[in-house]
VEXZALUM-527305 format. One line per 8 residues: number of its first residue (from 1); their letters; for each residue y, z negated, x of N, C-alpha, C, O. Coordinates in Angstrom, 1 decimal, always signed. Example, Ala and Ser with C-alpha at 12.3 -4.5 7.8 and 13.67 -1.06 7.14 Angstrom:
% residues 2
1 = as = -5.7,-7.8,+13.2,-4.5,-7.8,+12.3,-3.3,-7.8,+13.2,-3.3,-8.5,+14.2  -2.2,-7.1,+12.8,-1.1,-7.1,+13.7,+0.0,-7.9,+12.9,+1.1,-8.0,+13.4
This chain:
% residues 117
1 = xxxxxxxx = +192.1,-38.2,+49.5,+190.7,-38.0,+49.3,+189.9,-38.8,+50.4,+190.3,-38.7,+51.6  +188.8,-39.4,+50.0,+188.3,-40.2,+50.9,+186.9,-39.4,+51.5,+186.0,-38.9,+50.9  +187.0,-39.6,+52.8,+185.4,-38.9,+53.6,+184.5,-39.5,+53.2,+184.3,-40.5,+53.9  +183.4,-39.3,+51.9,+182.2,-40.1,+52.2,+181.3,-39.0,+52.8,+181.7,-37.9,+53.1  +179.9,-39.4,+53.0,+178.7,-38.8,+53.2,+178.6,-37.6,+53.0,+178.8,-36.7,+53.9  +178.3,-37.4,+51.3,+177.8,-36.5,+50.7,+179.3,-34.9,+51.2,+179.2,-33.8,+51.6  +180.6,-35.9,+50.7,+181.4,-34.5,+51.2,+181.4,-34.3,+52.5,+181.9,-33.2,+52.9  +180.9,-35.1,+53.3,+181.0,-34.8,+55.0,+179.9,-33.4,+55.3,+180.0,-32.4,+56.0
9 = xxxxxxxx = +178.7,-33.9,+54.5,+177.3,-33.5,+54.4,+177.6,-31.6,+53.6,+177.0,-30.5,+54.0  +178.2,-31.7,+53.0,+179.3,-30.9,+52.2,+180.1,-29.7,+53.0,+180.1,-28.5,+52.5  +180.6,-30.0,+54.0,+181.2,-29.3,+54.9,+180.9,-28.8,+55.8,+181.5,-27.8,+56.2  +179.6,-29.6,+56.6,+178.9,-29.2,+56.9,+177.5,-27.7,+56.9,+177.0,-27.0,+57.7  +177.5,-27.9,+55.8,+176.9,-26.8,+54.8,+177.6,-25.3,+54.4,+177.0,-24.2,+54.2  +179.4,-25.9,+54.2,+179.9,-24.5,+54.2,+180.5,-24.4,+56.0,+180.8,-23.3,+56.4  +180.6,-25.2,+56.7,+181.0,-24.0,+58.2,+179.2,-23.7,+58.6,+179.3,-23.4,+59.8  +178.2,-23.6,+58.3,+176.9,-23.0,+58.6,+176.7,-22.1,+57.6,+175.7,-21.4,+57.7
17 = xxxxxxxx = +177.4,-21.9,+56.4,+177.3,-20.8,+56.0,+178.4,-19.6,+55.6,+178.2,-18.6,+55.0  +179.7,-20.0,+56.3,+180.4,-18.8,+56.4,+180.5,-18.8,+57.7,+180.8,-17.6,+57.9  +180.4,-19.5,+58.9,+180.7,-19.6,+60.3,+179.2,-18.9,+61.2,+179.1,-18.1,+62.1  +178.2,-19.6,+60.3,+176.8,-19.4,+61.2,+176.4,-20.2,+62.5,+177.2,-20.4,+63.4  +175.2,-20.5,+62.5,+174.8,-21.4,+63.6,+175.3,-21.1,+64.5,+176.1,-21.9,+64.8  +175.5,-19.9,+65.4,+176.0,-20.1,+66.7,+177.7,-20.3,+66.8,+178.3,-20.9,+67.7  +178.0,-19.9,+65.9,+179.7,-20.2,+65.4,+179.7,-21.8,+65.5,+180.6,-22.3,+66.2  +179.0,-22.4,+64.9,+179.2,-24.2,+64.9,+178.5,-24.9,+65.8,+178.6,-26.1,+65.9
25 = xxxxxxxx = +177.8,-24.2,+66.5,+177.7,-24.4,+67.5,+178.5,-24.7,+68.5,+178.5,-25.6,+69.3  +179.4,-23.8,+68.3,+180.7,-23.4,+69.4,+182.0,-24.4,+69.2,+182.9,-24.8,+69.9  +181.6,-24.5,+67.8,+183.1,-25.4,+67.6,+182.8,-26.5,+67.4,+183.6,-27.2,+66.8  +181.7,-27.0,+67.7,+180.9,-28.5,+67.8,+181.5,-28.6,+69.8,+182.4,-29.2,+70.4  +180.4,-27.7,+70.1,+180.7,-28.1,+71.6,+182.2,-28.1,+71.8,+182.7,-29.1,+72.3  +182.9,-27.2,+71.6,+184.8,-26.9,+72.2,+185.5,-28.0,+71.8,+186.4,-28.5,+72.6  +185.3,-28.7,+70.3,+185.6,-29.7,+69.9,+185.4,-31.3,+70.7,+186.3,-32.1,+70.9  +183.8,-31.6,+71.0,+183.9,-32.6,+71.7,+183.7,-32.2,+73.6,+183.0,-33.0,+74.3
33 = xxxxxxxx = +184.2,-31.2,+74.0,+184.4,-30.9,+75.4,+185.8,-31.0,+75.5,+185.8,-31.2,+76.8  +186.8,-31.1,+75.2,+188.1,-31.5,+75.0,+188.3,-32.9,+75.4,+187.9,-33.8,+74.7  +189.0,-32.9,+76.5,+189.3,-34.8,+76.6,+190.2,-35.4,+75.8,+191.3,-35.0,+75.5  +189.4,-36.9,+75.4,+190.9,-37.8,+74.1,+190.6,-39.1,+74.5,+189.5,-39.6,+74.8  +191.5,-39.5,+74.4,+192.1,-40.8,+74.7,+190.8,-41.4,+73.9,+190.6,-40.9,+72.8  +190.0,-42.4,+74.3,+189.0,-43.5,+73.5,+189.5,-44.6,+73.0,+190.4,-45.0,+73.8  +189.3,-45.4,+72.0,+189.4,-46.6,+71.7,+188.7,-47.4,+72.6,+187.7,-46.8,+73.1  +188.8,-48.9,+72.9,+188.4,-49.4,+73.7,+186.5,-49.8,+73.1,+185.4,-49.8,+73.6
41 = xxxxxxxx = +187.0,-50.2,+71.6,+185.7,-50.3,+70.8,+185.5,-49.0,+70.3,+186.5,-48.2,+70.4  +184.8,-48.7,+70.0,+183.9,-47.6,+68.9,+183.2,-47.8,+68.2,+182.2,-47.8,+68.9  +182.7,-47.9,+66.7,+181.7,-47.7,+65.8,+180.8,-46.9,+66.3,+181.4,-45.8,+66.4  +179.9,-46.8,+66.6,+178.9,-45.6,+66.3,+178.2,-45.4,+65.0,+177.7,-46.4,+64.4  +178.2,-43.8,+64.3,+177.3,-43.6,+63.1,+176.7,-42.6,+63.4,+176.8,-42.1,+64.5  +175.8,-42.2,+62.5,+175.0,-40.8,+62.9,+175.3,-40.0,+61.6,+175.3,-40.3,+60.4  +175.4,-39.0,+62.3,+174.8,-37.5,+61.0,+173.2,-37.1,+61.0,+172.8,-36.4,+61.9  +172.6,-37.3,+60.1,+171.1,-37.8,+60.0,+170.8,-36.0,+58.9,+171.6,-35.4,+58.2
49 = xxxxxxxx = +169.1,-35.7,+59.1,+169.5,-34.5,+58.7,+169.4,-34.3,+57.3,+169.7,-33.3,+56.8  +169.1,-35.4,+56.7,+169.2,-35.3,+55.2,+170.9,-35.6,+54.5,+171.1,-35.8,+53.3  +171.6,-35.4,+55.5,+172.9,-35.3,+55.0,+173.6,-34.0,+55.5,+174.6,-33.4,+55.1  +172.9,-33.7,+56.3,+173.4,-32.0,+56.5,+172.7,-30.8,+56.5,+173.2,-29.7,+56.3  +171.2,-31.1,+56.8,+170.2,-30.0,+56.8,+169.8,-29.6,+57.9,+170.5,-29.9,+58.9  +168.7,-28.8,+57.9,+168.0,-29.3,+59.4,+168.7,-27.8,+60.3,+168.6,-27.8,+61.5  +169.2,-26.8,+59.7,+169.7,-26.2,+60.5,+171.2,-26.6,+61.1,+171.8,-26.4,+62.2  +171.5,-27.2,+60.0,+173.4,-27.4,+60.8,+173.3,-29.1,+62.0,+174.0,-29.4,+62.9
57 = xxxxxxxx = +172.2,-29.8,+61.4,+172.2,-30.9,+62.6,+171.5,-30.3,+64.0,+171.5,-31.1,+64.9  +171.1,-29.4,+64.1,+170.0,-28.9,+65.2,+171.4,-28.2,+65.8,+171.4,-28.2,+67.1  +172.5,-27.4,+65.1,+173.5,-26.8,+65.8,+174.9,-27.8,+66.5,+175.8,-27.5,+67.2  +174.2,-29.1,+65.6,+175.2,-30.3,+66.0,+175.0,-30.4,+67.4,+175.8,-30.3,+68.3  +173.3,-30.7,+67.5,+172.6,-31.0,+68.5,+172.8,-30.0,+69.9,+172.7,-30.4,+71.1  +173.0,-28.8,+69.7,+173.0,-28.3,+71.0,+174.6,-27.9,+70.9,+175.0,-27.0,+71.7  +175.5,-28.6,+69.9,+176.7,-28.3,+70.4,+177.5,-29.7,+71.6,+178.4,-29.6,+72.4  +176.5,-30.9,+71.2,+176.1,-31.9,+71.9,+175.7,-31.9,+73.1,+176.1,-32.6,+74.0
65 = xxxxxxxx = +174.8,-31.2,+73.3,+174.1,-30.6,+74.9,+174.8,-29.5,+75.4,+174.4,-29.3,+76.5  +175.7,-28.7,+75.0,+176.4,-27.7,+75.3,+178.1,-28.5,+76.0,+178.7,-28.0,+77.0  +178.5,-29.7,+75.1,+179.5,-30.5,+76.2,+178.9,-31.5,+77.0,+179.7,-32.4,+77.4  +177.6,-31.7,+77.4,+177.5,-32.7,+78.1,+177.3,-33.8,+77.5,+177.2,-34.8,+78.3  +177.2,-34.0,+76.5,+177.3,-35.2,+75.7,+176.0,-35.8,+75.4,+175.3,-34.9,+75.0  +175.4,-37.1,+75.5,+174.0,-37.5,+75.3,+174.7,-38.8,+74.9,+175.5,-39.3,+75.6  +174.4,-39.4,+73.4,+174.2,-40.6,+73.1,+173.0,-41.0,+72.7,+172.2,-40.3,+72.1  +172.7,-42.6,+73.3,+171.3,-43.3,+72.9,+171.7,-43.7,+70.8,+172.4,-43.9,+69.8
73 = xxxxxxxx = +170.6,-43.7,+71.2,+170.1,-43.6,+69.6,+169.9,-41.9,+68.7,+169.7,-41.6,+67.5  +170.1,-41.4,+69.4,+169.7,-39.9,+69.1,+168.4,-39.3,+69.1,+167.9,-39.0,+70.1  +167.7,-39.1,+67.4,+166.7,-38.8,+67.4,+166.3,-37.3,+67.1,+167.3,-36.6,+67.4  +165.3,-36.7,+66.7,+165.2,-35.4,+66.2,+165.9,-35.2,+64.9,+166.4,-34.1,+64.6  +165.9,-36.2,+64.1,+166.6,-35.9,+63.2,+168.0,-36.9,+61.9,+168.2,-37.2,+60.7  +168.7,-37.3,+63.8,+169.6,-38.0,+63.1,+170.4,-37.4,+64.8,+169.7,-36.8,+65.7  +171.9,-37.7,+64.9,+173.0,-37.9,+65.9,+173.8,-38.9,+65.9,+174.6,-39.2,+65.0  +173.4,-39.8,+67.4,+174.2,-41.0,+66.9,+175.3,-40.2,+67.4,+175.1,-39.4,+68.3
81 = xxxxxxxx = +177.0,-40.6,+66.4,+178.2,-40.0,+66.9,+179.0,-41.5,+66.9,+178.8,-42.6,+66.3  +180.2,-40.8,+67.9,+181.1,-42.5,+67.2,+182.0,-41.9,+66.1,+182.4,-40.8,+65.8  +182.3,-43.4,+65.4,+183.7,-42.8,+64.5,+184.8,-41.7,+65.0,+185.2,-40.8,+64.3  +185.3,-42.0,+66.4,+186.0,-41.6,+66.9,+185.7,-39.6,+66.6,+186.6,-38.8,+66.3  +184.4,-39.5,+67.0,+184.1,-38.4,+67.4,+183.4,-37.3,+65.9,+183.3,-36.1,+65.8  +183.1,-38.2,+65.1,+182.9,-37.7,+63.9,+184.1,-37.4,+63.0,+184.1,-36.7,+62.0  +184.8,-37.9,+63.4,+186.6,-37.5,+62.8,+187.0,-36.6,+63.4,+187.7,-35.8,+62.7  +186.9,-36.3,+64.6,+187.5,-35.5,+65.1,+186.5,-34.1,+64.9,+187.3,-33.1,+64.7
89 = xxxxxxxx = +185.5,-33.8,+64.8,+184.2,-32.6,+64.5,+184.5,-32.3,+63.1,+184.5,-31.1,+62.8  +184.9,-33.5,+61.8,+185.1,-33.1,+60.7,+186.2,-32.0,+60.7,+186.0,-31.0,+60.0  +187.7,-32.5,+61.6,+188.8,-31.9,+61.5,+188.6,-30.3,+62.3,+189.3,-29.3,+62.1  +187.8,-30.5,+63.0,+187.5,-29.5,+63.7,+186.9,-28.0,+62.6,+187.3,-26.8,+62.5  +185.6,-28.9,+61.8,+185.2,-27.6,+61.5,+186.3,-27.4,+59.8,+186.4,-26.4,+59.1  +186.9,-28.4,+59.6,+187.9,-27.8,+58.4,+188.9,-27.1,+58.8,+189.5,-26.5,+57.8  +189.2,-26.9,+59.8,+190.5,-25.7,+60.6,+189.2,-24.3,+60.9,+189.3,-23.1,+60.7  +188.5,-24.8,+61.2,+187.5,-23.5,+61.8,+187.2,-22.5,+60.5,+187.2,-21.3,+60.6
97 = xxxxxxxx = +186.8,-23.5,+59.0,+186.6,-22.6,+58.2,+187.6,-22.1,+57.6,+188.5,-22.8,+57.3  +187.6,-20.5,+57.2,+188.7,-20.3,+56.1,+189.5,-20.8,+55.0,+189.0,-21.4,+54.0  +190.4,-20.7,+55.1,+190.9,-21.3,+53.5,+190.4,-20.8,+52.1,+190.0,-21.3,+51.1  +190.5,-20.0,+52.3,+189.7,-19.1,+51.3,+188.2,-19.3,+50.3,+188.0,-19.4,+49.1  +187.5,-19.5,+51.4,+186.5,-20.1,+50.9,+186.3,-21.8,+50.6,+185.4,-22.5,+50.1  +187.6,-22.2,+51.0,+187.2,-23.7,+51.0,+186.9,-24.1,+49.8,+186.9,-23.1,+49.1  +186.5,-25.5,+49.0,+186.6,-25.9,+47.6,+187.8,-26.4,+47.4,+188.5,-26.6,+48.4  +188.4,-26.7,+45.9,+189.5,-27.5,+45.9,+189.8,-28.4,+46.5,+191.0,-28.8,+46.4
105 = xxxxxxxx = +188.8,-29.1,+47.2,+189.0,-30.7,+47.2,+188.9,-31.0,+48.6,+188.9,-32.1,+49.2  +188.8,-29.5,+49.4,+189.1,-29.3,+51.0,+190.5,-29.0,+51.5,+191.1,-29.2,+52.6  +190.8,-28.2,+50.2,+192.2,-28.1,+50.9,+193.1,-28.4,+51.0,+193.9,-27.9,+51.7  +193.4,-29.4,+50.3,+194.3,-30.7,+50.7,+194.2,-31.5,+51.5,+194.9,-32.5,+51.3  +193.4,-31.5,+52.7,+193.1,-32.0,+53.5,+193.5,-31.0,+54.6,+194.2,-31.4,+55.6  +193.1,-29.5,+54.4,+193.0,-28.7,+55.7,+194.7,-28.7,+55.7,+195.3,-28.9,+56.7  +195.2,-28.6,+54.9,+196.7,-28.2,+54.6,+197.7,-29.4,+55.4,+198.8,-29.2,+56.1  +196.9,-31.0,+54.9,+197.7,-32.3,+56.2,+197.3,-32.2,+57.1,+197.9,-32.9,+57.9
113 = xxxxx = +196.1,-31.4,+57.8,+195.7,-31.1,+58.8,+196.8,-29.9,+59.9,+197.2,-29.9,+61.1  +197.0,-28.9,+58.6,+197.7,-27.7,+59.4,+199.1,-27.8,+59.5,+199.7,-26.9,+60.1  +199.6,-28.9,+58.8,+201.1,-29.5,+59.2,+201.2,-30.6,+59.6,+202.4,-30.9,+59.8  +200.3,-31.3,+59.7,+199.9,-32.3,+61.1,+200.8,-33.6,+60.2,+201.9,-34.1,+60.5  +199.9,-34.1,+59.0,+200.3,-35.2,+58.5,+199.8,-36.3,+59.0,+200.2,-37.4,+58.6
């Protein structure tokens, strides 16, 4: 399955609503306060709030200020992220959410995730 937008935008939506802001909050910040090895280049993209909603980017945002983290190009209502770092927050909140509630089309993902394909 491929990450576009809209499923990214998607996931976003269900860990803010079985997790709750301060919950994704938390696994926004723990997620990128963790040190990892960088690529020497990086992409930067942003999560903009019309792809996630204005409450789950505002919990992006202070999970962002919660590790220290400030990128330029960061407005009220976009985050610049790098590829690097938006891969790794996706993977983050698909382990954080239940299986249970996931859709079909998450859990084949969380599952090469939880056996580390």
């Amino acid at each position: 399955m491929r990450i576009t937008t809209p499923i990214e935008g998607q996931l976003y939506q269900l860990a803010l609503a079985h997790l709750c802001a301060q919950n994704l909050v938390t696994v926004v910040s723990a997620c990128l306060a963790r040190p990892v090895k960088r690529r020497a280049v990086d992409t930067v993209g942003y999560l903009r709030v019309e792809w996630l909603g204005a409450e789950a980017l505002a919990a992006v945002q202070e999970g962002y200020q919660r590790a220290g983290k400030r990128r330029w190009g960061s407005t009220r209502d976009k985050v610049a992220v790098s590829l690097g770092e938006k891969s790794r927050l996706y993977q983050a909140l698909l382990q954080a959410i239940p299986i249970e509630v996931l859709p079909a089309e998450f859990i084949e993902l969380r599952l090469a995730l939880d056996v580390s394909v």
